[in-house]
C-alpha positions as CSV (number, residue, x, y, z in Angstrom):
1,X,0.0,0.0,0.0
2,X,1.5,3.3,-1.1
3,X,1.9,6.6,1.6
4,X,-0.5,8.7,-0.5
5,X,-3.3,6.0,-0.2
6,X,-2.2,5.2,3.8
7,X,-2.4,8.7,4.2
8,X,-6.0,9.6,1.9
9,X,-7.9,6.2,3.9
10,X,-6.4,7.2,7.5
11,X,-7.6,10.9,7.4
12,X,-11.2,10.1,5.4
13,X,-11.5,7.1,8.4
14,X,-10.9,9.7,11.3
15,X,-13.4,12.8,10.0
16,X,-16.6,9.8,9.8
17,X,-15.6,8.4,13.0
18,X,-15.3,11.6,14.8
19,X,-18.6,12.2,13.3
20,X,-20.3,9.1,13.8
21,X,-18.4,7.4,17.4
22,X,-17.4,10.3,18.6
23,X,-20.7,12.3,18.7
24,X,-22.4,9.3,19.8
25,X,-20.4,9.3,22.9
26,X,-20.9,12.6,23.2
27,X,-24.6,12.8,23.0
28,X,-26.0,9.3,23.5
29,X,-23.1,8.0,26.4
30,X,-22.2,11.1,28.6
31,X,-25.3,13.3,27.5
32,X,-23.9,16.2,26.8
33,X,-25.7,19.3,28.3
34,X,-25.0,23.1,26.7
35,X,-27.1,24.2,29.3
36,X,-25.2,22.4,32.2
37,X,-22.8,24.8,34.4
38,X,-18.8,24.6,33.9
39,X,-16.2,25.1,36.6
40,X,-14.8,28.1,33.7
41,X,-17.8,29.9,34.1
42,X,-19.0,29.2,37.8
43,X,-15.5,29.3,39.3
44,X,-13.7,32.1,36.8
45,X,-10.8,33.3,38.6
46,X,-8.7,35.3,35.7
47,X,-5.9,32.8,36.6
48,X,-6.2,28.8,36.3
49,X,-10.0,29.3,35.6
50,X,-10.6,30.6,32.6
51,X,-13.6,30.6,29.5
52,X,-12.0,30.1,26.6
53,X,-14.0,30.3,22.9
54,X,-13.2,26.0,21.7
55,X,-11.1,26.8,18.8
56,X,-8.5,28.7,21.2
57,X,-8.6,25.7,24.3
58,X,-8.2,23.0,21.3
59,X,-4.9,24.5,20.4
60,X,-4.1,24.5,23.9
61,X,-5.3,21.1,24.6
62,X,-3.6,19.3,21.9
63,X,-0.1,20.8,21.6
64,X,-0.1,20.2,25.3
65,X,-1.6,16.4,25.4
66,X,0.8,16.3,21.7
67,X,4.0,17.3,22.2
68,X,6.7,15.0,21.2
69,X,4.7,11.7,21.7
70,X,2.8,11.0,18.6
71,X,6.6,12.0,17.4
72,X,8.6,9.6,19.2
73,X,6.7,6.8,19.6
74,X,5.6,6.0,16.0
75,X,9.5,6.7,15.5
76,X,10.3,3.7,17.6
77,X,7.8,1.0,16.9
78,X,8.3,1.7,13.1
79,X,11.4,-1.2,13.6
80,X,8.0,-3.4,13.7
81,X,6.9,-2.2,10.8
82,X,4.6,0.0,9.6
83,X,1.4,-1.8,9.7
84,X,1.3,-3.0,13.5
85,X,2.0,0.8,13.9
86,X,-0.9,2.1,11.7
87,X,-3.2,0.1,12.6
88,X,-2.6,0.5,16.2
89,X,-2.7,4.2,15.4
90,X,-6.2,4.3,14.0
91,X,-8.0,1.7,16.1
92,X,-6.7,2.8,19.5
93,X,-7.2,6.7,19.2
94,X,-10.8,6.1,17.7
95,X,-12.3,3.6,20.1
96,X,-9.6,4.4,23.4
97,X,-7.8,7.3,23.3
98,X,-10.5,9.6,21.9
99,X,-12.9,8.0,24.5
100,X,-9.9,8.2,27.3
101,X,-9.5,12.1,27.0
102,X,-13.1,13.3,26.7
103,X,-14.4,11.0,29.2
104,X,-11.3,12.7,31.5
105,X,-12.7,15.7,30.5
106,X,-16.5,15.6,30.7
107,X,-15.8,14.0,34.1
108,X,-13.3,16.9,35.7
109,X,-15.8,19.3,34.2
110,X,-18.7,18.1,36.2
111,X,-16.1,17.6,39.2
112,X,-14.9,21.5,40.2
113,X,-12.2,20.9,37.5
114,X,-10.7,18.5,39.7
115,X,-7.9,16.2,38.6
116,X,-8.6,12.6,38.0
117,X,-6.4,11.4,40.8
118,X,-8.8,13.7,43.3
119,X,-12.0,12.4,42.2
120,X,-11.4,8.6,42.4
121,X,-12.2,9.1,45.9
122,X,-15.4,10.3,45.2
123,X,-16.1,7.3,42.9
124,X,-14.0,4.5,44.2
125,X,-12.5,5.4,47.8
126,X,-9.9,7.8,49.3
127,X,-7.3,4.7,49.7
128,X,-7.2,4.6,45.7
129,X,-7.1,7.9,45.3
130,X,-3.6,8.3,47.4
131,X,-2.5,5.4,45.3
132,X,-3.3,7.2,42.3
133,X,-1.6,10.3,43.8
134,X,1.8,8.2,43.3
135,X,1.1,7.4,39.9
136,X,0.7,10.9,38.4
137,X,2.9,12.4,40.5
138,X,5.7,10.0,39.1
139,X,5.0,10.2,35.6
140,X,5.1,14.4,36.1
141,X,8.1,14.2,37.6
142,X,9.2,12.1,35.0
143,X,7.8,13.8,31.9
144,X,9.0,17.3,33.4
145,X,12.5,16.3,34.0
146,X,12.6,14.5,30.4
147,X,10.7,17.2,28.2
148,X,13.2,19.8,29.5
149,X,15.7,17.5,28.3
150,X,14.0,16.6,24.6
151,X,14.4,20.5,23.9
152,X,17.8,20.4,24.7
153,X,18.5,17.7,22.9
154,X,16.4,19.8,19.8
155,X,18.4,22.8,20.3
156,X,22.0,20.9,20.5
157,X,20.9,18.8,17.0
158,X,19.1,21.9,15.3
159,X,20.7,24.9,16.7
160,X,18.7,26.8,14.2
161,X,15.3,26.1,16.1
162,X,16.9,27.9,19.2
163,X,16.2,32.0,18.0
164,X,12.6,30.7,16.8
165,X,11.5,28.5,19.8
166,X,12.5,31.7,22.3
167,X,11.4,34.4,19.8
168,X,8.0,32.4,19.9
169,X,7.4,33.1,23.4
170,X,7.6,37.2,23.1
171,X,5.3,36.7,20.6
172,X,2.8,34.7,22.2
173,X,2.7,37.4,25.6
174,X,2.7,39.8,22.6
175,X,-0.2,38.4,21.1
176,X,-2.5,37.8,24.5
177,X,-1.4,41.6,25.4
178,X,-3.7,42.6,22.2
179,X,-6.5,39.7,22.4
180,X,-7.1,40.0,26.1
181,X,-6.5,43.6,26.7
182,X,-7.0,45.1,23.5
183,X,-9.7,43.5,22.8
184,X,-8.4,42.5,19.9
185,X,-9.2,40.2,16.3
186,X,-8.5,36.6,17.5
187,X,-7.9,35.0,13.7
188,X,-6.1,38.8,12.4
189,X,-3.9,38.9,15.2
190,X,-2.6,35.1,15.3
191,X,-2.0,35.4,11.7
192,X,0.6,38.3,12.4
193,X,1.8,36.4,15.1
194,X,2.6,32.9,13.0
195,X,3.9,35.3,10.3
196,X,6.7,36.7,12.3
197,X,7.2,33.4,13.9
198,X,8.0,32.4,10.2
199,X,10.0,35.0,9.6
200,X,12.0,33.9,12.7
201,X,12.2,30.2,11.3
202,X,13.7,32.0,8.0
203,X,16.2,34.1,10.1
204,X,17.2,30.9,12.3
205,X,18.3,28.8,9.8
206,X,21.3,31.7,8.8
207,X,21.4,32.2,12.8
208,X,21.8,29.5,14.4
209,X,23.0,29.7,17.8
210,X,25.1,27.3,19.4
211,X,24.9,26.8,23.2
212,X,28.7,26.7,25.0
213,X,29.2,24.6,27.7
214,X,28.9,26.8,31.3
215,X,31.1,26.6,34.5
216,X,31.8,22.4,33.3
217,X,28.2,21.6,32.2
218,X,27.7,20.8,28.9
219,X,25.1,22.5,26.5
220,X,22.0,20.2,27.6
221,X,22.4,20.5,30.9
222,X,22.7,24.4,30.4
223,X,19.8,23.9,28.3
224,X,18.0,22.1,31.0
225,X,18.3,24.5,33.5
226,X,17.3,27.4,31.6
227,X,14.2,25.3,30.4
228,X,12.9,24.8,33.9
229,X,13.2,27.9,35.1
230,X,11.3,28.5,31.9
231,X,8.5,25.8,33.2
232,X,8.3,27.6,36.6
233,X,7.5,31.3,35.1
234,X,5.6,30.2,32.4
235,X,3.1,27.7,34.5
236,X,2.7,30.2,37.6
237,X,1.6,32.9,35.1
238,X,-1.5,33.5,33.8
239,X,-3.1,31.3,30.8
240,X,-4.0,34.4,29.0
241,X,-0.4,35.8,29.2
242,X,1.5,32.9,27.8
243,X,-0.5,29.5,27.6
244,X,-3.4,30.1,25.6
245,X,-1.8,32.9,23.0
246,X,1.3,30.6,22.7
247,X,-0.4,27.1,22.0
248,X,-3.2,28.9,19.8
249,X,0.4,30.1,17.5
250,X,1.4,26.4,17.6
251,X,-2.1,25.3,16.8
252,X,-1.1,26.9,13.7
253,X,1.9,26.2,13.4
254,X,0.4,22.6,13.3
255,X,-1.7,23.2,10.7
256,X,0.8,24.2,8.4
257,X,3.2,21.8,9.3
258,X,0.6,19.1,8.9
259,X,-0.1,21.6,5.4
260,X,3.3,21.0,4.4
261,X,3.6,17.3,5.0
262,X,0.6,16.4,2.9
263,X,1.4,18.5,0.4
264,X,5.4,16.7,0.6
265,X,3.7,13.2,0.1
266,X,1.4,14.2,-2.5
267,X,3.8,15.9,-4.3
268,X,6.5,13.0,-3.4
269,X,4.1,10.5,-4.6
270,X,3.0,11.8,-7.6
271,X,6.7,12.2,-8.4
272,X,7.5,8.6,-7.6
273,X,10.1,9.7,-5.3
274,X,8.4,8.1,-2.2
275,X,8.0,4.8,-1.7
276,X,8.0,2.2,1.5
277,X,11.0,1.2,2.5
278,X,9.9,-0.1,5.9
279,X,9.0,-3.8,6.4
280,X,5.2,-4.2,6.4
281,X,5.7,-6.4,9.8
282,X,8.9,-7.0,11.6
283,X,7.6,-9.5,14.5
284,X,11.4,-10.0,15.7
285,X,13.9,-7.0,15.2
286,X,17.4,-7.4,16.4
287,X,17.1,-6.9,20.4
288,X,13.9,-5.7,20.1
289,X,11.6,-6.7,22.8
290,X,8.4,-9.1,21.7
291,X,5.8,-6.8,19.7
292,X,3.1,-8.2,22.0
293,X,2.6,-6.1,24.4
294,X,5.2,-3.7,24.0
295,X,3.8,-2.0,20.5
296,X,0.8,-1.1,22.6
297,X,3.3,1.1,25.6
298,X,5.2,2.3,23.1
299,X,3.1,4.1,20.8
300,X,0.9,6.2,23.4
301,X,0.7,9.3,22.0
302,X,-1.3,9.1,18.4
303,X,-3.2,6.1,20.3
304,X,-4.2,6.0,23.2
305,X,-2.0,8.1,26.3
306,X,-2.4,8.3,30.1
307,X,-0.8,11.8,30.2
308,X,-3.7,12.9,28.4
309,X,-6.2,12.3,30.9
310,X,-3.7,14.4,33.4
311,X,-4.0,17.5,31.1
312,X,-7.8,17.1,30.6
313,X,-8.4,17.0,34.3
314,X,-5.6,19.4,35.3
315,X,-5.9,22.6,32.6
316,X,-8.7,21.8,30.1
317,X,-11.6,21.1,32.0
318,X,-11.0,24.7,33.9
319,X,-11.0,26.5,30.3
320,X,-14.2,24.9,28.2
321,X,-16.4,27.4,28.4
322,X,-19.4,24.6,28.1
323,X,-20.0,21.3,27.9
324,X,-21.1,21.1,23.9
325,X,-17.2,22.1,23.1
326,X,-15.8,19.6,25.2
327,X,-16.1,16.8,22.5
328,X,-14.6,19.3,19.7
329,X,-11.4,19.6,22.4
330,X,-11.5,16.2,23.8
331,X,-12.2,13.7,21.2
332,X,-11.5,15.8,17.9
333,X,-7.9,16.3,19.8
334,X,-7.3,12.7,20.1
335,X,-8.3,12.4,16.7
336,X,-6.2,15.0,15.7
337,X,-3.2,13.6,17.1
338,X,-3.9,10.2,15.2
339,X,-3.4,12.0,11.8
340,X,0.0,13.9,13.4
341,X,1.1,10.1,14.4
342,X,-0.2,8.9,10.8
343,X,2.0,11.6,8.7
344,X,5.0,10.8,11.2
345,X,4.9,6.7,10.5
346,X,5.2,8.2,6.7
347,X,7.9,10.4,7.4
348,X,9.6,7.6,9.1
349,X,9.1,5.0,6.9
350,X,9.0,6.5,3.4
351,X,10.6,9.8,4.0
352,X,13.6,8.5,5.3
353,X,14.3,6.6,1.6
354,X,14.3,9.8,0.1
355,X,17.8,10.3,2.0
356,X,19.5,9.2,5.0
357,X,23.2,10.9,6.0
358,X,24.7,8.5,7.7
359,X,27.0,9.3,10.8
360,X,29.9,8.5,8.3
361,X,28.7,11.3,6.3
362,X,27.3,8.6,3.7
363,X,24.2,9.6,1.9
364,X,21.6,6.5,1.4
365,X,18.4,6.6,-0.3
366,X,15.7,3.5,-0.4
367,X,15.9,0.1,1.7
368,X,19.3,0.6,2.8
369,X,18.4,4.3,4.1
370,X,16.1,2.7,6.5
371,X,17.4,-0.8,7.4
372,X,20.7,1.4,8.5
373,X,18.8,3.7,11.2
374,X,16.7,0.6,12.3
375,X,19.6,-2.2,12.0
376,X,18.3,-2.5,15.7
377,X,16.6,-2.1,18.3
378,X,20.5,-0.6,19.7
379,X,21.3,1.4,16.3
380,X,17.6,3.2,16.6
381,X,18.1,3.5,20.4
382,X,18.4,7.6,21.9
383,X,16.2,10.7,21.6
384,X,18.2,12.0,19.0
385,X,17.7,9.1,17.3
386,X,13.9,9.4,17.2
387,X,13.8,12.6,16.4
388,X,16.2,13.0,13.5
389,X,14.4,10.0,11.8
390,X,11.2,11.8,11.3
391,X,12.7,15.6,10.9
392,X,14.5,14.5,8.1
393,X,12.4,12.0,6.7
394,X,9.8,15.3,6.9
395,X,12.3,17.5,5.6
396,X,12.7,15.2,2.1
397,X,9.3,15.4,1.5
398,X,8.8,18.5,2.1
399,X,11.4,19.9,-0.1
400,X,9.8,17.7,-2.8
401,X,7.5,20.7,-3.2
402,X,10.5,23.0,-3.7
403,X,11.2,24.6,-0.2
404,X,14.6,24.6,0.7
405,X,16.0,21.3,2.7
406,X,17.7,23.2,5.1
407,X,14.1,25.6,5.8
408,X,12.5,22.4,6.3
409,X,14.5,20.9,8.7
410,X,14.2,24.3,10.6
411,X,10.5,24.4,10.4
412,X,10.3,20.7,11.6
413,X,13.0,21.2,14.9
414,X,11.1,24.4,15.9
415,X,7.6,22.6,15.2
416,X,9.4,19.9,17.8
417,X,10.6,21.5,20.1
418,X,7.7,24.0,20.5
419,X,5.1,20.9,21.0
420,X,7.8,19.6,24.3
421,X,7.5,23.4,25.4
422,X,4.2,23.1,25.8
423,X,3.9,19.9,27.1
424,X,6.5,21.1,29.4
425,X,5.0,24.1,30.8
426,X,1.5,22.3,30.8
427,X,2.9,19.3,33.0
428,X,4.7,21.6,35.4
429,X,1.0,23.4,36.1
430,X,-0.6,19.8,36.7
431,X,2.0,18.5,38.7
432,X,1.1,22.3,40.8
433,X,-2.6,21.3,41.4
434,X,-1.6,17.7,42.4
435,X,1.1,18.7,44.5
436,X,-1.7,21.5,46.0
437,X,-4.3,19.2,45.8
438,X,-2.2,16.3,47.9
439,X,-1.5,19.2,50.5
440,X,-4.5,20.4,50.6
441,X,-5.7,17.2,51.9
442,X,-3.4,16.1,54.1
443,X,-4.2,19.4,55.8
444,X,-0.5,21.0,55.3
445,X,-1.6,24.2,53.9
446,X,1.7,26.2,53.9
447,X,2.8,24.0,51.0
448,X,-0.4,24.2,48.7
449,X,0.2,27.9,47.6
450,X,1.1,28.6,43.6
451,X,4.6,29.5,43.7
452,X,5.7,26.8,46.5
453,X,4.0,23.7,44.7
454,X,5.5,25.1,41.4
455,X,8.7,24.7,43.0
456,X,8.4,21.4,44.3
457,X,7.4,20.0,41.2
458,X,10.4,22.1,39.3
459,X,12.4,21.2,42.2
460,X,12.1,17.7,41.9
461,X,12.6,17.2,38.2
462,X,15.5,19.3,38.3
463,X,17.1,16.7,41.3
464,X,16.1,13.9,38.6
465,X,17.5,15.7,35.8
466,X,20.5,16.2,37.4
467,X,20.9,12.9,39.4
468,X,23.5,11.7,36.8
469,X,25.6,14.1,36.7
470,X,26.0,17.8,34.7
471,X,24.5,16.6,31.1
472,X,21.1,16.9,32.6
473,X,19.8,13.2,31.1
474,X,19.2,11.5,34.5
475,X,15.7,11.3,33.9
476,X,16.4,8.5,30.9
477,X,17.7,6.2,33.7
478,X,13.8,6.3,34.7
479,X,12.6,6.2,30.9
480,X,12.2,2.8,30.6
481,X,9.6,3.4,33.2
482,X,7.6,5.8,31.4
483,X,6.0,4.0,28.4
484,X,4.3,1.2,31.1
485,X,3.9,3.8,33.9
486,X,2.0,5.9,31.4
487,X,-0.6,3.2,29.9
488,X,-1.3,2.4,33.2
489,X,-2.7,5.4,34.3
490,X,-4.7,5.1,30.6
491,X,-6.1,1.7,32.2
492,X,-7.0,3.2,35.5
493,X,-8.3,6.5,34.0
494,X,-10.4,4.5,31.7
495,X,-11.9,2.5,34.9
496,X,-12.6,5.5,37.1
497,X,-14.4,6.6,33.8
498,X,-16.3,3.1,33.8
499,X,-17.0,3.2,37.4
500,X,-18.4,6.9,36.9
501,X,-20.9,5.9,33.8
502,X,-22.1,2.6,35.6
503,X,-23.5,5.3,38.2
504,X,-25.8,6.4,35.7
505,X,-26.9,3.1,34.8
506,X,-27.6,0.5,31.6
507,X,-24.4,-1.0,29.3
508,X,-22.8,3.0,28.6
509,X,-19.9,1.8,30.7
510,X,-18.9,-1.2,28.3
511,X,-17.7,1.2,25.7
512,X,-14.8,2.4,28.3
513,X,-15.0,-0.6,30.2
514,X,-13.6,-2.7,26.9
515,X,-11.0,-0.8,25.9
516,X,-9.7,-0.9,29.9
517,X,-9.3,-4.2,30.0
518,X,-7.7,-4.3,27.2
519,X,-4.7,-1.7,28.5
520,X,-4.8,-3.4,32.3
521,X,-3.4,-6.6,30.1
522,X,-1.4,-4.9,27.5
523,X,0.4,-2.7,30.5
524,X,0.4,-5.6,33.4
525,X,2.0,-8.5,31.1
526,X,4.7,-5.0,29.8
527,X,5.1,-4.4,33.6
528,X,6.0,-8.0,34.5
529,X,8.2,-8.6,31.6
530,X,9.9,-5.3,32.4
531,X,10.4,-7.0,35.7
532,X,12.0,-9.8,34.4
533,X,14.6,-7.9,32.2
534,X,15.7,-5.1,34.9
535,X,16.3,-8.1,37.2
536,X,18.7,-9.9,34.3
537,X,20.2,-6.6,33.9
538,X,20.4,-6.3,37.8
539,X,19.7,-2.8,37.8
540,X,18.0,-2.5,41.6
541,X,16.5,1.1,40.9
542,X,14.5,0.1,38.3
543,X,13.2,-3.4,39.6
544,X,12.3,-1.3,42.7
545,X,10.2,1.1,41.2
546,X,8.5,-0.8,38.7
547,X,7.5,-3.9,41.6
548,X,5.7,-1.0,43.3
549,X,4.1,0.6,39.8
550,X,3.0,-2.8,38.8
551,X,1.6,-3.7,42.7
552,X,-0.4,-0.1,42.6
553,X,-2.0,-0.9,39.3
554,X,-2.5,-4.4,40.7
555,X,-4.1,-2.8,43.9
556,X,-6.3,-0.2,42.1
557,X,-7.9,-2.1,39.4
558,X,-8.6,-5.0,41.8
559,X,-10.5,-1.9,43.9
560,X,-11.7,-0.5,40.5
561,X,-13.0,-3.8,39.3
562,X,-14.8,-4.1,42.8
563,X,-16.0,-1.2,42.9
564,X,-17.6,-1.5,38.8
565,X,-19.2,-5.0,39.5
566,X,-20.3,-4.0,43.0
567,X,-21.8,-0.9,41.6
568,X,-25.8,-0.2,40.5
569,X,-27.1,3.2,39.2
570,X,-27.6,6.2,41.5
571,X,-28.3,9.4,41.5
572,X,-26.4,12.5,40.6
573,X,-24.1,13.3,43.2
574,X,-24.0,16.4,45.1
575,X,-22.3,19.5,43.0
576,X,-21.9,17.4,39.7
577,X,-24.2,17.6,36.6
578,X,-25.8,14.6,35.1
């Protein structure tokens, strides 16, 4: 099957299954109310609680929930070819991940805007919801300390993103000065904005700027630093002054990346210049670990992502405006995402045979371009890795439509690195309301404030960061963590969600209940294998923490499950709509 007709069936599939599925969900499984009240509305505080028109919280919602997932996953699980990855792609975002995020959503919305970890106790007990406390708070701490790091990593590979990526920010506060003050055309004013972004793009790639190592640390742990300090300004602020203005510019900037991608493989196609080059299945790579279950931890992002229920819980649900938008941002985001991951399995397996440099300095086009970055499961192995395979594989197909190769791979290392920057900023805020929220119940109230649970939860990945020593990647010793820590909080967001619609009576709760089964096995039997190969390895750390991320899932779907079978309809509960 060629890209252009991958591409063509993968985008027509998601538009008549966002209209079909998705509003069915909507309308027929959590009844959707325009009339129902919103914490935005009924708890506005100019701060954290904001109204926000749906086009404007979309952007927000998925370059934060986006960032480099749908990115680096797809990039990885390509070495098992590009069909297990597709198809997981399309299936799980539709029927999981679409349903994971606006159930997350609709739920937090009806909840005070409360994160998902503070109302399991309302639906399952207070002794799951400290357990679940553990589980975000370790994949934050994870995802803060690594994001900062992807950046870096962006900025020391593509030093021509750095002017861009900083310039962006001015312009965002720039741009929320004029909507939110000013008054100010919404659509006008952003186009200004993306135009001088652009125009910074255009000047970074003669520009680049080149990070020297400071005082012994070298350039990505400089970078790291500077990036959370960054996190800690930009999530204590405001999310008219930086948050909303800037992710509504990368909204954007999406679409035109996106633009410039399809236009790349139609013009690559049509060419004959793009072909497959990646193995249609590839059940046993070189060092590889098994396909089953690790395809379904590895791509998250594009599918189906536990993060994403953090961020729909933590920012969203405090910015829809009303409950008829939050299918739009919850489940067209998902969907959204799907098509990003689509285009980057392209990139990464046709793109990439359109010209590979080698680390020699060799140039290789076709099956040898790709068999040579994915020899392995070792030779595909680092961030850099990942992300190189699909900026340049995106940067041969878009300079297929005669923009300049070395424009291109600016464009797609700013369009990178902007997507961690918010995810980065975005997790730092959520890891503030769970560090506030966890205070706030245990009754310590000197360490719930805004500034002091921002630095605990900048504090703390910076410690992680750090652990290693001065290059700022200590948070990849906990990365082989993340991919099983993460679809376990999918599998236990996806059963307080099940609990919640068995509440309200009849079968509704099969259509989250199903998919939750599904990711409990998928991310149990990754958990125990991981157990098995960190003890072969003997690395302690790592067997340590995972024994007690695999006994919390254990603990909380065995509550979870008791609590769903145990539980008959009842009313609406006290402050939440129906």
């Amino acid at each position: 099957m060629g890209a252009l007709v991958i591409m063509v069936l993968a985008f027509a599939g998601f538009i008549i299954m966002y209209n079909l599925y998705g509003k069915y969900i909507g309308n027929k499984v959590f009844n959707l109310s325009a009339e129902a009240g919103v914490p935005a509305v009924e708890m506005e505080d100019g701060v954290d609680y904001v109204p926000t028109k749906k086009e404007v919280i979309f952007g927000h919602h998925f370059t934060s929930i986006a960032g480099t997932g749908p990115i680096v996953g797809p990039a990885i699980a390509i070495i098992w070819g590009w069909l297990p990855a597709l198809i997981w792609v399309f299936l799980g975002s539709i029927i999981m991940g679409a349903v994971h995020d606006f159930g997350s959503l609709i739920i937090s919305m009806r909840n005070q805007g409360k994160s998902i970890a503070e109302y399991t106790s309302k639906y399952v007990n207070s002794r799951t919801r400290n357990l679940f406390f553990i589980i975000v708070f370790l994949e934050l701490w994870i995802v803060i300390a690594i994001f900062g790091l992807i950046i870096a990593v962006v900025f020391n590979i593509y030093p021509a993103a750095v002017l861009p990526v900083w310039f962006e920010v001015i312009i965002a506060v720039a741009l929320g000065y004029m909507i939110y003050k000013k008054n100010a055309s919404i659509l006008g004013w952003s186009i200004v904005a993306v135009t001088l972004m652009y125009i910074t793009v255009i000047i970074g790639a003669y520009v680049p700027l080149v990070m020297p190592s400071v005082a012994g640390i070298p350039a990505t742990g400089v970078w790291t630093i500077i990036l959370l300090i960054y996190a800690y300004i930009a999530s204590t602020l405001p999310v008219t002054t930086l948050l909303q203005p800037r992710d509504f510019i990368n909204s954007h900037q999406l679409m035109i990346a996106m633009a410039l991608l399809i236009l790349g493989v139609l013009f690559s196609a049509f060419a004959g210049s793009l072909e497959i080059v990646a193995p249609a299945i590839q059940a046993t790579p070189k060092g590889a670990p098994p396909l089953w279950p690790f395809l379904f931890i590895t791509i998250a992002c594009g599918a189906i992502s536990g993060f994403h229920a953090l961020v729909s819980s933590g920012t969203s649900a405090k910015q829809v405006r009303s409950e008829d938008d939050s299918l739009f941002v919850g489940y067209g985001s998902m969907l959204m995402e799907g098509t990003l991951a689509t285009l980057v399995i392209i990139a990464v397996s046709a793109g990439i045979g359109m010209g590979y440099v080698t680390k020699g300095g060799e140039t290789l086009t076709g099956i040898p371009a790709w068999t040579t970055h994915y020899a392995s499961w070792a030779a595909a192995a680092g961030l850099g890795s990942k992300i190189t395979a699909f900026v340049d594989g995106s940067a041969n197909m878009i300079a297929a439509i005669g923009l300049s190769k070395n424009i291109a791979v600016v464009i797609m290392g700013v369009f990178v690195a902007s997507f961690a920057g918010t995810t980065l900023d975005t997790a730092t805020r959520i890891q503030r309301y769970v560090v506030s929220e966890l205070f706030t119940d245990l009754k310590v109230d000197f360490l719930t404030g805004k500034h002091v649970a921002t630095i605990i939860a900048v504090g703390s990945a910076l410690i992680l960061a750090f652990a290693t020593g001065p290059s700022g990647n200590g948070a990849l010793k906990l990365w082989p963590l993340f991919g099983a820590t993460n679809q376990a909080l999918a599998a236990l967001a996806l059963l307080i969600i099940s609990v919640y619609l068995k509440q309200k009576g009849g079968l509704k709760w099969l259509f989250t209940a199903i998919p939750m089964v599904f990711m409990a096995v998928m991310t149990i039997w990754a958990l125990i294998l991981n157990q098995t190969a960190f003890g072969t390895q003997n690395n302690l750390m790592l067997q340590v923490i995972n024994a007690i991320i695999l006994i919390i899932s254990l603990w909380i779907v065995a509550e979870g499950v008791i609590k769903l079978l145990g539980t008959g309809s009842s009313p609406t509960m006290a402050g939440e709509h129906a």
